[in-house]
N, C-alpha and C positions, 0 to 999 in steps of 0.2 A: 517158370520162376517168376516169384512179384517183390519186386524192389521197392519199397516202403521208403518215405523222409520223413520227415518231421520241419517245421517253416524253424528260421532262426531269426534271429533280430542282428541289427546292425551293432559293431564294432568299431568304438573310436578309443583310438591308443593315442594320446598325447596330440602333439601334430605329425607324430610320424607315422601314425599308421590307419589309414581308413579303410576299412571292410564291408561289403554289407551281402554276409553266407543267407542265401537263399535257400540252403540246405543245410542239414547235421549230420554228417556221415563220415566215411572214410575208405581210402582203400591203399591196395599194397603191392609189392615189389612182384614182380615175376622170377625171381631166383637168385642167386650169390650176386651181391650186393661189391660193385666196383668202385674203388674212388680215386683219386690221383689227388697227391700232394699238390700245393706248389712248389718252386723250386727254392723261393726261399723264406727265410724266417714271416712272419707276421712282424707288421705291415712291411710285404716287400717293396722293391720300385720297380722292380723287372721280373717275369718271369724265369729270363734265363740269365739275372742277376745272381750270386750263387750268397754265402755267406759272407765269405770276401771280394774283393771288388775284384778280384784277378780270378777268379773261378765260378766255375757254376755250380750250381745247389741240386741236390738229388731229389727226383719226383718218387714219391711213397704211392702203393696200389695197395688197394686189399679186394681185391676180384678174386683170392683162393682163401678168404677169409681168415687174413692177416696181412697183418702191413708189413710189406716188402717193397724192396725198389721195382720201380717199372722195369730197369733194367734187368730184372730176374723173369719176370713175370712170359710166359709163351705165346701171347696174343699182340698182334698190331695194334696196337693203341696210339689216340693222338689226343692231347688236352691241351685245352688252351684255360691259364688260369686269371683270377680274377685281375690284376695288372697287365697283363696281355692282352684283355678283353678292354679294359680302360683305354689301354695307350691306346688301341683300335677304335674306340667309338662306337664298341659292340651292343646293341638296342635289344636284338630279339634275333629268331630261326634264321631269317637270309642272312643275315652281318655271321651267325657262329657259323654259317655254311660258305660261304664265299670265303673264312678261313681255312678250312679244312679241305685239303682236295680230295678225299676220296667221296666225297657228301658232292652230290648236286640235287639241283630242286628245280617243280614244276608248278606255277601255280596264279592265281589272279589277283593277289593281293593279301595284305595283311589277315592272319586266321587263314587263307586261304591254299596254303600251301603243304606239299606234298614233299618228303626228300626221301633223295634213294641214295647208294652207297655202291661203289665200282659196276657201274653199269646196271646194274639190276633193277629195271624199270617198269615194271608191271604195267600194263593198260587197260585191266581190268580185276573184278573179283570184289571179295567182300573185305577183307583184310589190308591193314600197311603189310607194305614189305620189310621196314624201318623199325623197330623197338622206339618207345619216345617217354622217358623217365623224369620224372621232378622228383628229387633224392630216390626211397626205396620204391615207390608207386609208378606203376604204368599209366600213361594216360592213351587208351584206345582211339582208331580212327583214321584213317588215310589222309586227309587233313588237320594235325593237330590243331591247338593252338600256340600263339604267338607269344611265351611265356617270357612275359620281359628279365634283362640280365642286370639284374644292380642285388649287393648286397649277396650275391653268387660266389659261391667260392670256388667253382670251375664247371668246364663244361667237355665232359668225356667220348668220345667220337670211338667205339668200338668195331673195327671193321672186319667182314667177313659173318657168316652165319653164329649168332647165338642163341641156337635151339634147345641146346644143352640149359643154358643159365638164364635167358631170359622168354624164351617158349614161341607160340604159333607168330610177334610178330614183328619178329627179329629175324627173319629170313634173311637179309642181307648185312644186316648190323644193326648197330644199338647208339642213341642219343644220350645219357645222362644231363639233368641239368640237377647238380649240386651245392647246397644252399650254406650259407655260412650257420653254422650252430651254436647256441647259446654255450657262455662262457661261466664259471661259478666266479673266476678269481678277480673277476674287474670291471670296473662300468666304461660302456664307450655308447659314443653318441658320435654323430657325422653327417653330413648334410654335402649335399654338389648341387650347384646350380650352373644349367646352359642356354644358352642364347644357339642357335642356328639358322641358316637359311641356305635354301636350294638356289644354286648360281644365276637363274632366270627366274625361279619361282618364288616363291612365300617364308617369310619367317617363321621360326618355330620354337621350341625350347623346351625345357623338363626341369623339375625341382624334386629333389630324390632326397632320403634321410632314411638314418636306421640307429634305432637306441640297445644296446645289449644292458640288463639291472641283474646284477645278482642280489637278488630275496634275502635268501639267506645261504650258510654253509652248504647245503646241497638242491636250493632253487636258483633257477636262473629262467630271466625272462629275454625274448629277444625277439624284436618287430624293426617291420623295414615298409614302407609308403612310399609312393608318386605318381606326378603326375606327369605326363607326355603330352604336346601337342606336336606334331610335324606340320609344315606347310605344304600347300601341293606345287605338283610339277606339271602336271597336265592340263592341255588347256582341250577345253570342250569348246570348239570353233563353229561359230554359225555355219549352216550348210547352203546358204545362198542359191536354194534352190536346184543344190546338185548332192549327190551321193559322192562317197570316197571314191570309185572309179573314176567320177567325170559325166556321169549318166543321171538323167533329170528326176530330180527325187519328187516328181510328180506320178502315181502307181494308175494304171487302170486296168479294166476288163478285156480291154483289146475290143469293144465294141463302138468306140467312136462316139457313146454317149458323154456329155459331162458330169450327169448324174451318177456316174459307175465311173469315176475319177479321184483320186485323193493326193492334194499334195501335201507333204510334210515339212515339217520347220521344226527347228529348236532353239527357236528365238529365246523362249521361256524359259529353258535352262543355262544355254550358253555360257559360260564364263571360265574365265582362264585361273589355271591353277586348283581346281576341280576337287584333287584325290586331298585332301588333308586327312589326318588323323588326330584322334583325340583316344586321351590313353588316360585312367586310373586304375591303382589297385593297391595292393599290401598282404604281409604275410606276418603272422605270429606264432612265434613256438617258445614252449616253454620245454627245460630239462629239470626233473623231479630223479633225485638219488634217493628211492626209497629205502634202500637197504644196502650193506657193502654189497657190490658186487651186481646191485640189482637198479635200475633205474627204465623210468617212464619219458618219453617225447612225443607229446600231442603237437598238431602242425595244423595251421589254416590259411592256405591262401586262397586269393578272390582277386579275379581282376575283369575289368570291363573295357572294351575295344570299339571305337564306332571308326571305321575307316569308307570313306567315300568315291567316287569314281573308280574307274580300271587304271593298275598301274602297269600298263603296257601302253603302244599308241599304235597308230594307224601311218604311214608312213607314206601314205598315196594320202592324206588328209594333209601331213606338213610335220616336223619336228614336232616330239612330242606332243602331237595333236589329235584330237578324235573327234568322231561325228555321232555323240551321242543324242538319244530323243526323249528317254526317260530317266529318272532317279536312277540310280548305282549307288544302294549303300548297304553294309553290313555290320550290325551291333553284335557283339559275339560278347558275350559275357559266362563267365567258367567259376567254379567256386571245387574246394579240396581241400578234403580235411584227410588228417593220417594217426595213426596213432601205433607207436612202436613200442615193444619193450623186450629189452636185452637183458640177461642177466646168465646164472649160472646154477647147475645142479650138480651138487657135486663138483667134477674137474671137467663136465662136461658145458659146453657155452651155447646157450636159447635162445634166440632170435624171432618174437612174432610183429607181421607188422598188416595192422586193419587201415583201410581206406576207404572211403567213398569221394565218386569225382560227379560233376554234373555238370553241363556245360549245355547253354539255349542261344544260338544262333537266329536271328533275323533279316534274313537278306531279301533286297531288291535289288533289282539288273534289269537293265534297258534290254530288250531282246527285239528291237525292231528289226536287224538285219535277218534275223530269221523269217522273218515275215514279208520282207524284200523279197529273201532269195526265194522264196518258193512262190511268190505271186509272180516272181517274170516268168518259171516254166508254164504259169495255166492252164487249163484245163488237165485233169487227171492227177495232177499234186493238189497238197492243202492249196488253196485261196481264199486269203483272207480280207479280201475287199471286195465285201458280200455282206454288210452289215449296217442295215439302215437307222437312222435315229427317228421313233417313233416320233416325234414331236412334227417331222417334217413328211409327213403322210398325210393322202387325202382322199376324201373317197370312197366307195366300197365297192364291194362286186367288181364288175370289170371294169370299174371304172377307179378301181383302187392303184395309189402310186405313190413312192417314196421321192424324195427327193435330195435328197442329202445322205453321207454315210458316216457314221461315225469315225475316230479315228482307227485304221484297222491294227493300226502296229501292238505285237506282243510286248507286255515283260514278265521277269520270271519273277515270282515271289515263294521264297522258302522261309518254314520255321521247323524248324530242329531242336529237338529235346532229347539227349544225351545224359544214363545215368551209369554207374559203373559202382560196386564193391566189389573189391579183393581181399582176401586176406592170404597170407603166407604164414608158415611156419618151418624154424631151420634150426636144426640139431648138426652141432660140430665134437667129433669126439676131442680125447681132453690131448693138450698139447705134449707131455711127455710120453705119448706114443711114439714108436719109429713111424708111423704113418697120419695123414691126418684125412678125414672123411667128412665132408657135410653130407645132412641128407634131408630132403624136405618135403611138403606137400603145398599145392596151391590150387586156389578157387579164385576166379572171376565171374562175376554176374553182369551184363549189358542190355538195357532197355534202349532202342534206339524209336523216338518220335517222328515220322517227315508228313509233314504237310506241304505239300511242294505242287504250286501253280500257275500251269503256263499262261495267263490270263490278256486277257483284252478291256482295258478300261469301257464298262458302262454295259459287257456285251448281256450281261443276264435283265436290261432294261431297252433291247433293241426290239423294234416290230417285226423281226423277221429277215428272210437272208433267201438269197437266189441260190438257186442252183446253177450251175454254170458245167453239165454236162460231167459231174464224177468227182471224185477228191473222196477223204475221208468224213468232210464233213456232210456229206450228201444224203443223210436217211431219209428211208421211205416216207413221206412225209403228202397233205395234203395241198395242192399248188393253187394258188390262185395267180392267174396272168397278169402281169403288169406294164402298164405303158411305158415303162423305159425297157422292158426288151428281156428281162428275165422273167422265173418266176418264183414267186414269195411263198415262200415254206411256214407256217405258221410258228410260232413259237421260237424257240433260243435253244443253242448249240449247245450251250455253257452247260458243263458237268453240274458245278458246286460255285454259286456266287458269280464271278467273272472270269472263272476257269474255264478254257476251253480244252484242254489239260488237266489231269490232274493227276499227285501221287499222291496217294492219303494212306500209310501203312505202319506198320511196329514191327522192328527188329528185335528178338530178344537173341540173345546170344549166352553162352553158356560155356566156362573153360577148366577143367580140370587136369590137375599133372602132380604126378609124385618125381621126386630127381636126386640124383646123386653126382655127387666128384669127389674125387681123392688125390692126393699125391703121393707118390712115395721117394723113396732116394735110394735110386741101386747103388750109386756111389756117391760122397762126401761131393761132388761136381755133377752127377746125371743124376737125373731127378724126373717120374713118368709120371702124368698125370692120364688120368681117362673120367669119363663124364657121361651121362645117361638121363635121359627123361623120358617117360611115359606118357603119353598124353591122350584126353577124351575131348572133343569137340563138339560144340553141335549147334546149331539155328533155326528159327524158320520166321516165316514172314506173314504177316497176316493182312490183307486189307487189300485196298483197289488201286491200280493203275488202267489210264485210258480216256477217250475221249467218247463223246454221249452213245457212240454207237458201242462203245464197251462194255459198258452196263448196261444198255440193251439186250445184249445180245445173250442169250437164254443156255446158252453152253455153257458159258466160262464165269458169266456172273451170278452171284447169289444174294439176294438180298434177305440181312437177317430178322430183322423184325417178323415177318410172313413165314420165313424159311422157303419163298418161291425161288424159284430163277427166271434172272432178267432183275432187272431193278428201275426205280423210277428216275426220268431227270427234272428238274435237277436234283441230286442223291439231298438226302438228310442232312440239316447243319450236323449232327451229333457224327463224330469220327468213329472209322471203321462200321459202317451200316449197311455197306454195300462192299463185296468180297469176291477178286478174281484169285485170289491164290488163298493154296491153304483152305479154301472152301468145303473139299472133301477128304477127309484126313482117310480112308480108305485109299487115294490114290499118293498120297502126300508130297501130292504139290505144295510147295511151301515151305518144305522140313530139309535140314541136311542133319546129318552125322559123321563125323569120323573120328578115328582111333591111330594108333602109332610109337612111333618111338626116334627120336634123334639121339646121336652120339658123337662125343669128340673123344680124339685122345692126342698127345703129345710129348714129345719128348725135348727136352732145353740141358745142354751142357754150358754149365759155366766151368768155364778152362782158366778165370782169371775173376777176382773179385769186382773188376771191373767190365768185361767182356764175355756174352752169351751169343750161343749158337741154337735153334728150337726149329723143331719141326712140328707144324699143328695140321690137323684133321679133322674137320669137325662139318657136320649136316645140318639143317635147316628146312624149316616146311612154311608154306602158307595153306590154309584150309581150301580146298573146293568149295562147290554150291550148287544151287538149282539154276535151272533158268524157265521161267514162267509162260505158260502157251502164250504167244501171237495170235494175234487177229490180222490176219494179212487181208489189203483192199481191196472188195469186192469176189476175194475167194472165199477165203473161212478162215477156220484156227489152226495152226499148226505148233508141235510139238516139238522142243528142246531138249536134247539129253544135258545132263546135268555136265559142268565142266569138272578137271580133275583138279588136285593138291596140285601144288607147286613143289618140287623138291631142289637143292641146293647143297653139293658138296662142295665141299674148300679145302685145295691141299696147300699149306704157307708153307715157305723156310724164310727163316727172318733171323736176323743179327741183331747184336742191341752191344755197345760198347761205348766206353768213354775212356777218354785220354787226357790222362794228368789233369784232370778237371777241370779243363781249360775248353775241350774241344766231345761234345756228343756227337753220335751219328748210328741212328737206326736205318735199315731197311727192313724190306717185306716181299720177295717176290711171291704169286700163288696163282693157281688154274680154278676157275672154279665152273664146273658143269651144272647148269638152270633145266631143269625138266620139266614139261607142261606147261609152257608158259602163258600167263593169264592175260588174256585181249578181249575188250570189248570191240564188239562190230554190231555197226546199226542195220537194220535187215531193211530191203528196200519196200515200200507198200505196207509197210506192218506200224502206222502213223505216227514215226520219228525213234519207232520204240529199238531196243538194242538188247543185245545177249553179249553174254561171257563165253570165248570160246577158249583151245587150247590152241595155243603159236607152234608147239612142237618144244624142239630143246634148240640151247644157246651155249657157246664156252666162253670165257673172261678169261686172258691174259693179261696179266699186268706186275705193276711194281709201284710199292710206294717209299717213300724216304722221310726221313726230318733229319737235321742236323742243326747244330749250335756253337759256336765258335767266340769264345770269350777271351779277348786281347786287351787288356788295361781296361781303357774306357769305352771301349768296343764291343758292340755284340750284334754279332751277325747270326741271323735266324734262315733259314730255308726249308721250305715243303714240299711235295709234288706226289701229284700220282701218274699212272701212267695204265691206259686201258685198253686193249683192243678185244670189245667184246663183239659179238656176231653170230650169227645162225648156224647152229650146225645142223644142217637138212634144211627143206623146204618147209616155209609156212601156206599151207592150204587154205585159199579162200574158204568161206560159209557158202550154201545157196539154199534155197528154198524148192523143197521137194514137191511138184504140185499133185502129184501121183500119190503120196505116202500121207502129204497135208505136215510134212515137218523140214525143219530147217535143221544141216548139218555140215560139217568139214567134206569137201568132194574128195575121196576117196583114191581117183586117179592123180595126182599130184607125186608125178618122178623128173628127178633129171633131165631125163632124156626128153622131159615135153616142152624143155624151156627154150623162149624163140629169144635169141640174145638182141640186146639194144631194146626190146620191147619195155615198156611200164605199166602194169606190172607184167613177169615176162610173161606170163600166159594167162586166160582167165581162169585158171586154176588152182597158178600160184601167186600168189600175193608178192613174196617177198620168197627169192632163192638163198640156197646154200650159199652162209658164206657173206648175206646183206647185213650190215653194220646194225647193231641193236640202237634205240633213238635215245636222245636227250642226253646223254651222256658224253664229255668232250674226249678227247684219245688222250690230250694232257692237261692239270689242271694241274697252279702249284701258286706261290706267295714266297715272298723273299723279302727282308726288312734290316738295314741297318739301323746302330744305333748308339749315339755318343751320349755319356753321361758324366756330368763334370761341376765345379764346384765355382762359383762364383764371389768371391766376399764371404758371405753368409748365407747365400743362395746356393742350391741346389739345380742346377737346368741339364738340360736334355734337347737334344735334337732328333729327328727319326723320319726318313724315306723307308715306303716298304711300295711294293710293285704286284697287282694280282694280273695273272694271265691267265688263260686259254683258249686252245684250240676251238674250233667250230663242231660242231652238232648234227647230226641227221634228226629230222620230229617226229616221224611215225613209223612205225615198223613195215606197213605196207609202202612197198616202192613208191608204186601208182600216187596216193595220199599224197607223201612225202614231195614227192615233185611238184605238186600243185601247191603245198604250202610252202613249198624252199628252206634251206639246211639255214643255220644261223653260224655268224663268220666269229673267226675268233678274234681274240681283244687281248688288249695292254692298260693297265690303268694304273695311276702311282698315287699313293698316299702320302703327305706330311702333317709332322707336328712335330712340336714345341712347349715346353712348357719351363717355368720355375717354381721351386719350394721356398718355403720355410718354416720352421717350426712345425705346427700342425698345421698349414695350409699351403696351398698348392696353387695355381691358373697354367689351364692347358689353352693351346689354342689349335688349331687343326685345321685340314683341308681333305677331303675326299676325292678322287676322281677328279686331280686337280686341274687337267683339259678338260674334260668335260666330253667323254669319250661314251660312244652308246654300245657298248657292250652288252651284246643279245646273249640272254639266257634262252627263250625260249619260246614259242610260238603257239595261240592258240584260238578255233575259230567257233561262233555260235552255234552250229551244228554240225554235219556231219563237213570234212573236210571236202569230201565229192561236189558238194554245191558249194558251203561258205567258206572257200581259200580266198576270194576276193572281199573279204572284208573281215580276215582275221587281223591280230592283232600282235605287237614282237614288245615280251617284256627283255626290260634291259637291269642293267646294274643301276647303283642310284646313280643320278646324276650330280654334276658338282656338287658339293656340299660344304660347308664350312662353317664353323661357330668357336668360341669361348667360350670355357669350362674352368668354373670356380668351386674348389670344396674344401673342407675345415673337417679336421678329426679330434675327438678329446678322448681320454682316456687318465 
């Protein structure tokens, strides 16, 4: 499949909207399109504000394609709408996540984050496990991005498998972020300006606007701009000559020379408050009613992300402090365009909707500690303090000698280029049927870019490098002896440029699904729905992973210019020239396929106009994959069988009622069994590189809740979920076969072999029946009072809200897990305040108003077996506080 652009030019809308689409394209929904109301009229002041000030207001869905109360509706749903997200101080993905308790997330910083939904936490594979939606359009990727919330008209939290309605990667649930839409009947314009600053750190602020123009009787235009900066919180603390442990951050060979010695400093970067961010972007759409009944909405947003240091810290360095040596920065800039059109044929209602997304990340990352950890074991692991600076060489022949080493510490540098079209189309039969049916088809196309470099500043301009008796980097090579005591290998390690490392490859990916749902009404109160998709998948990969003895080496690599095997170092500037997978489509390395089908079905009694009773059932998948020969150290190649799908039932019973409109209260209990679960594991000797295995299966028990309680001037809000997910059977270690030359799951893994109190308990099993699935807390919830009342002429408000939970286990394998330690659980409280009038408003607010380090999650530069002593524990933000000024005209 070849995915085509076209370059765009930049877009300037007033002052309120700045653009600049790098691309022209679009792309579109993956199935029955969900949205949730607010609860009250336009311009609310509360979400669970109702009409009148004594009741609450009804949330509208059309997830069966039609607007009905949520309350009817047969699925767990949680929304938080655009005044709920205000009163909160809600920014982007952590802020909607830390509302929601069945969402938790893993990840290093802004763009960088990963969320899952009631335990369901993958650790490996090609795929989210997550759905992640901007209105109809999926936006693909295990890491989305960080889609800022202004100008939002809610944000929909669907939990539990949508394979049915939203396909391969909604396995656990589904994100919605839904945008406010142009209006024909009235012009509004609005602007907020904020001031903030982190309790210890740096000040910050944001200046936001959005203008809605109605054209004419059936055009309407409507943009929305800003901009963000946050202060940072992290300080990058000189290392005074020591490491985070306490250990002399002086590195050497263990040979007693000073010439094979390196000490390091981060004098040059050092400085406090590190991580800031810098944020722009904007969105514009326009609504065209071309004919009765018939109307067009083209949509464009762009936005661009530079966020700096780790927002985690180091804990053995000092309160949010770290011991970093190089740059940490990531530019992530995304651009989306869509284009829908809804109308009618006949009594029947047409839905298609085209997209293209494209999104180019640029990341640097300090990766010194990677380069610590493996220079202390020496000899037989990497070592990378083996790298002289030509300049301080003297000599020849035997008389030749270096005298200085460059610096040897690693960083990582990635560039990512992300392209994605969808289109969808959906056919709803006509509404005075006794039954209603949609029924659709969809296509996605996916190029994925990675130029990804584990590099060494200068290494492709060094004179040479010792041997020091084995490692990865040790090839056959011609020696000359040198006076300090090793000997000098001619030439450079470096793959490509200053890679000593390299992944230079293309993802294309490929999604087809045809799908159905219906409802019908056995009786005037019971009402069955059932649901069905089909689905075609398929990938493959093309291009080089490895380091020089990779491309080397005459098996696995193919260099294409020649069509030999083996390839030169260092490989070609020109990308993909040198090919370890996918090389021989006869063997088809490289390539996946699969095929299938998910289903839900359900059944909801409402017994009262205001109170439902629903039982739902519904499946989920994530795709399988390949995993690519190993070159294991100093043996050979060995062979990985491909891992398997993910699969995912979910049986709900859930409530949904409201009382005198005064008081909501939903729950959700449901079981849900995980099959094949996707783990990566790094294979030992095979130089840092890792496979995708299968964990086996897991079960999820749990329950979630909301409730709303509306008392005069009072409204009290609560949330929570509740989880106890965990292994059902044993997860079998990986080994390496030396007999067969392949790496696989050891086969003996029962019960009966497990030695109790052990970690892990045997070297066979990793993790037994029964061990706690990671990153996911047992309870997660939010609770928020809230007085609203009248002053003179003023409008004010007061509001306490409280986020809690429980602690965390990190890795699935015991063993792991113990070395990097569970993360405890937390209490944190929020206030704010504000007053109106007229069209204008000042909020003022405090976040995490102790200033409490609530650990989300933990995570370390390489494999957790070596670098648990210098990972790193992200937390909640820290204090935070600011003033919030905005004006609405209409």
């Amino acid at each position: 499949m070849a995915i085509r652009c076209r370059k765009g030019g930049a877009l300037l809308l007033g002052t309120t909207t700045f653009l600049t689409p790098f691309l022209v394209g679009g792309q579109a929904p993956a199935q029955a399109v969900m949205t949730v109301a607010s609860a009250d009229p336009a311009p609310p002041r509360s979400d669970q504000q109702g009409n009148a000030d004594t009741g609450l207001g009804d949330i509208v869905v059309t997830a069966t394609r039609k607007a009905e109360s949520i309350q009817q509706v047969p699925i767990s749903i949680q929304a938080l709408g655009a005044q709920k997200m205000e009163e909160r101080q809600v920014k982007g993905l952590t802020d909607v996540a830390a509302l929601l308790p069945s969402v938790s997330f893993a990840g290093l910083g802004p763009g960088r984050t990963t969320p899952y939904f009631r335990g369901i936490v993958p650790a490996g594979g090609n795929y989210a496990s997550v759905g992640y939606y901007l209105d109809d359009m999926p936006i693909t990727g295990t890491s989305p991005p960080d889609i800022h919330i202004y100008d939002v008209e809610r944000v929909e939290a669907l939990s539990g498998p949508q394979g049915t309605l939203y396909g391969a990667g909604s396995l656990a649930g589904t994100l919605r972020f839904i945008t406010v839409k142009p209006k024909f009947d009235k012009f509004e314009f609005g602007y907020d300006l904020e001031g903030n600053k982190y309790g210890g750190g740096n000040f910050g602020g944001q200046a936001e606007s959005y203008i809605n123009v109605p054209v004419r009787d059936n055009i309407a235009i409507r943009a929305m701009g800003y901009y963000r900066h946050d202060g940072g919180y992290i300080d990058n603390k000189p290392n005074n000559g020591k490491f985070n442990d306490g250990s002399s951050s002086t590195l050497t060979l263990g040979d007693n020379n000073p010439a094979t010695s390196y000490t390091l400093s981060n004098a040059s970067i050092a400085k406090d408050n590190y991580n800031p961010i810098y944020e722009y972007g904007g969105r514009i759409q326009a609504l065209w009613e071309i004919a009765p009944g018939w109307s067009i909405t083209p949509q464009i947003t762009a936005q661009r992300q530079i966020a700096y240091g780790y927002f985690g810290y180091d804990p053995r360095v000092g309160d949010l402090q770290v011991h970093d040596y190089d740059l940490t920065r990531q530019d992530d800039k995304w651009f989306q365009a869509a284009l829908s059109i809804h109308g009618h044929i006949g009594d029947w209602d047409v839905v298609s909707s085209t997209g293209y997304f494209k999104r180019k990340t640029n990341l640097r990352n300090d990766y010194t500690y990677y380069t610590v950890t493996y220079d202390r074991f020496g000899s037989g692991y990497e070592n990378y303090l083996q790298f002289f600076d030509k300049n301080s060489c003297t000599g020849s022949g035997a008389t030749f000698k270096c005298n200085s080493l460059i610096n040897p510490t690693q960083y990582f540098h990635a560039v990512t280029n992300n392209r994605e079209i969808t289109q969808e189309v959906r056919v709803t039969t006509p509404k005075h049927w006794p039954f209603d049916i949609t029924v659709g088809g969809f296509y996605q196309g996916r190029k994925q870019e990675n130029n990804t470099y584990y590099a060494i500043h200068g290494l492709d301009q060094i004179a040479g490098y010792t041997s020091t008796g084995g490692g990865d980097s040790n090839p056959a090579g011609f020696g000359i002896p040198v006076a300090n005591g090793g000997t000098m290998i001619l030439g450079s390690p470096a793959v490509k440029s200053d890679g000593f490392y390299i992944s230079e490859t293309d993802q294309i990916y490929s999604d087809e699904a045809i799908f159905g749902e219906g409802h019908y009404n056995i009786t005037p109160k019971l009402k069955i729905t059932g649901g069905i998709r089909y689905f075609w998948t398929s990938y493959k990969t093309l291009g080089f992973n490895g380091v020089a003895g990779s491309a080397a080496n005459t098996i696995t690599s193919f260099f294409v210019p020649t069509g030999t095997y083996g390839c030169p170092i260092p490989l070609p500037a020109e990308r993909l020239q040198c090919l370890n997978s996918n090389f021989a489509a006869k063997d088809e390395v490289g390539r996946y396929s699969e095929h299938g089908e998910t289903h839900k079905a359900a059944l909801d009694w409402q017994f009262t106009p205001s109170k439902m009773v629903y039982f739902n059932y519904s499946t989920g998948f994530r795709p399988g994959g390949f995993n690519r020969p190993l070159r294991i150290r100093n043996i050979g190649v060995a062979t990985v069988a491909p891992f398997k799908s993910e699969k995912l039932t979910n049986y709900e019973l859930g409530i949904k009622t409201t009382w005198n409109n005064i008081f909501r209260f939903n729950a959700a209990i449901y079981f849900e069994q995980w099959n094949n679960i996707q783990y990566g594991v790094v294979v030992s000797g095979a130089q840092g590189a890792g496979i995708t295995g299968n964990a086996g299966k897991a079960q999820v028990k749990g329950v979630e809740y909301d409730a709303d309680l509306r008392l005069g001037k009072f409204t009290v809000s609560t949330s929570g979920a509740y989880n106890d997910a965990k292994l059902d059977g044993n997860f079998c270690n990986f080994a390496f076969n030396a007999a067969s030359l392949s790496i696989a799951q050891l086969g003996s893994c029962t019960l009966g072999a497990i030695v109790p109190g052990s970690s892990p308990p045997t070297p066979q099993v990793a993790a037994a029946d029964g061990t706690r699935l990671p990153r996911q807390p047992k309870f997660k919830g939010t609770s928020s009072i809230r007085f609203d009342s009248s002053l003179g002429d003023y409008g004010v408000y007061l509001q306490g809200a409280a986020l809690y939970q429980t602690g965390a286990t990190q890795d699935l394998n015991v063993f792991n897990d113990a070395l990097l330690g569970d993360t405890k659980g937390f209490v944190s409280f929020d206030f704010s305040g504000g007053f109106k009038k007229n069209n204008w408003s000042v909020d003022l607010f405090i976040q995490n108003a102790f200033d409490k380090r609530g650990q989300l999650t933990k995570n370390t530069f390489c494999s957790i077996t070596f670098c648990s002593g210098s990972s790193r524990t992200f937390i909640i933000k820290p204090q935070f506080f600011g003033i919030r000024f905005g004006q609405k005209f209409q």
